[in-house]
N, C-alpha and C positions, 0 to 999 in steps of 0.2 A: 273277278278276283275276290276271292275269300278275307275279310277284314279281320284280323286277330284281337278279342278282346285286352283292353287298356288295363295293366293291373298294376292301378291309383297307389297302391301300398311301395310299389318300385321305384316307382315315381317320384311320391313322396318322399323314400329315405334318400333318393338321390339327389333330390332339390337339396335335402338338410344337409348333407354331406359337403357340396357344392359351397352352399352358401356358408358352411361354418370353416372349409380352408380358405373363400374367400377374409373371410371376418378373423382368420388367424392370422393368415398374413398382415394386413393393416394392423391388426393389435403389435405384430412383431416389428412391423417396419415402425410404428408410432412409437415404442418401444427402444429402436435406436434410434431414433430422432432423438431421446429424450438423455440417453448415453453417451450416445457414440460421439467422441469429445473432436474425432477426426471430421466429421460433418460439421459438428459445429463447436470449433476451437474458443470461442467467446461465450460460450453456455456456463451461466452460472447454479452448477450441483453444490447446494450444502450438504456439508460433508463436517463436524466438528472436528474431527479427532484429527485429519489434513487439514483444517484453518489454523489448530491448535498450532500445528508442529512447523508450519509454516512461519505464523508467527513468532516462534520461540528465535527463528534465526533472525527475522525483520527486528527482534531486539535488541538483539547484542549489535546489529549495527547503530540502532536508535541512541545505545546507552555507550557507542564508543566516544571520545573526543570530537572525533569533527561533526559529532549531529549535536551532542549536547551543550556544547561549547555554546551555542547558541539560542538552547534549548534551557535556560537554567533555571534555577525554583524562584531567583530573585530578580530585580532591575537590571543587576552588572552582568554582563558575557562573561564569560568563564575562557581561558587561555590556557594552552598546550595538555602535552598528556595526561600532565596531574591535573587538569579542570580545575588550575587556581583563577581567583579573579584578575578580571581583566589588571593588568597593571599600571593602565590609563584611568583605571575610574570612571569610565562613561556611561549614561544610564538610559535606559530603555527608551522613552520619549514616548507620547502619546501613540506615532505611527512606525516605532520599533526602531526610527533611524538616529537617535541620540537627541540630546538636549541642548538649546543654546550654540554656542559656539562650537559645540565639540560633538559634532557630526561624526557617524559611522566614513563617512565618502573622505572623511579629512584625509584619512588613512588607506582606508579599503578601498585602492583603487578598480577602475574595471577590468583588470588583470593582475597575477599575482605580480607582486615586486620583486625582486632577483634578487635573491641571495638567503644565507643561511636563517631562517626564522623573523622573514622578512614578512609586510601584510598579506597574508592572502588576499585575491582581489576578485572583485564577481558586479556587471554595472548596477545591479540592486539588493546590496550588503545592506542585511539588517535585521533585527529582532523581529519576531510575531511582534505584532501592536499589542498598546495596553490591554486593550477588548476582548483579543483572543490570543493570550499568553504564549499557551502549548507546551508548557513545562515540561521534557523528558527526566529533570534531574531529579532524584529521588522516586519515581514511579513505578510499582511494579507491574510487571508484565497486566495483569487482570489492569491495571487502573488505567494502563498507556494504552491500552486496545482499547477500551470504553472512550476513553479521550479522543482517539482517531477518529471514532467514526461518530463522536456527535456534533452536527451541527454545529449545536449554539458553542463548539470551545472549540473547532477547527475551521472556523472564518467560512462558515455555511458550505463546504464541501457536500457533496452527496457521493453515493457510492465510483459514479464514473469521474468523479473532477477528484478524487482520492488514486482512481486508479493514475489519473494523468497526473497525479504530481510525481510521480517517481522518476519522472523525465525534464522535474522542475530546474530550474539552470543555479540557484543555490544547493539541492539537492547533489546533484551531479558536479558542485563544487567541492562536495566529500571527498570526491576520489582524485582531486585537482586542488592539494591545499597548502603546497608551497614544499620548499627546501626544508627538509629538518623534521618535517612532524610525520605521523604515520598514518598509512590511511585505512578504512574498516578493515573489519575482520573477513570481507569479503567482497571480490569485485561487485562494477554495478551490475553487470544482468544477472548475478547470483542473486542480489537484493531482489532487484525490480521482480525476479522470478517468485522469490518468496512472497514477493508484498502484494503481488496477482493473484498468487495461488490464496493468499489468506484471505484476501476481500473477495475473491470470485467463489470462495467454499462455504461461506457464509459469513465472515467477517468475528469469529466465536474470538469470544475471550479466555485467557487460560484463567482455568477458576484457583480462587486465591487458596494460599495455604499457608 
């Protein structure tokens, strides 16, 4: 049997050949790993311009009544649609729950009280502590997003214990706040969507203007 010379030049384009659709595909599949949000639902893509506009709805619920009422620039809570001050006079307290005799729990029971503009009630009613305040009132969008996510002024959150507060049990007292008053501008898994989508895109702040 006759041996047919080897021509190395064939050889060699087909080895390159070979080895560069192997080397495409893994670039391509590495590629939707890195995208494909369907593989992996919890991947966090920064994205500004989707944190941005995400955020812009997590505000308007921030800056409705039932978040800021809580959230106020001073010691006293703030009451009903108009965010007048409490009409109890009660003040913040070192751990958010009032001072001296005149406890947040006096009133706020662990559920709401029945009837027209009666306490709303939740079993751990009470301000941010003195430490870490968390002012929404007065803040604009650029200042309330820097706010959220540092540290040292939202009681040492990191990016995942931020994502899980939106399932926080005074959070989700917003939408659960008695006879007579209104609730956000938007149900809860509309927020909780917005407040995922903003911190999972990169967490951007809308820039001031």
């Amino acid at each position: 049997m006759t041996l047919k010379p080897i021509n190395y030049l064939t050889v060699f384009l087909s080895a390159t050949v070979f080895v560069g659709s192997v080397f495409n595909i893994l670039s391509n599949d590495e590629h939707s790993v890195v995208i494909n949000k369907d593989r992996n639902p919890d991947l966090i893509i920064k994205d500004s311009l989707v944190s941005v506009n995400a955020f812009a709805k997590v505000y308007k619920v921030l800056m409705s009544p039932r978040c800021m009422n809580c959230h106020p620039s001073g010691d006293i809570p703030l009451q009903g649609d108009d965010n007048h001050l409490h009409t109890m006079g009660p003040q913040r307290g070192k751990d958010g729950k009032g001072i001296y005799a005149m406890k947040c729990a006096n009133c706020h029971q662990p559920t709401n009280v029945a009837g027209l503009h009666m306490p709303p009630g939740n079993p751990d009613w009470h301000l941010p502590p003195a430490t870490t305040k968390m002012i929404f009132q007065g803040r604009t969008p650029h200042q309330l997003a820097k706010q959220l996510i540092d540290p040292k002024q939202n009681g040492g959150k990191n990016m995942q214990k931020l994502l899980e507060h939106a399932d926080d049990g005074l959070v989700l007292a917003g939408w659960n706040p008695g006879e007579g008053r209104t609730l956000p501008p938007m149900s809860h898994a509309e927020f909780k969507k917005a407040w995922e989508t903003w911190i999972k895109a990169g967490a951007y702040a809308p820039s001031e203007r």
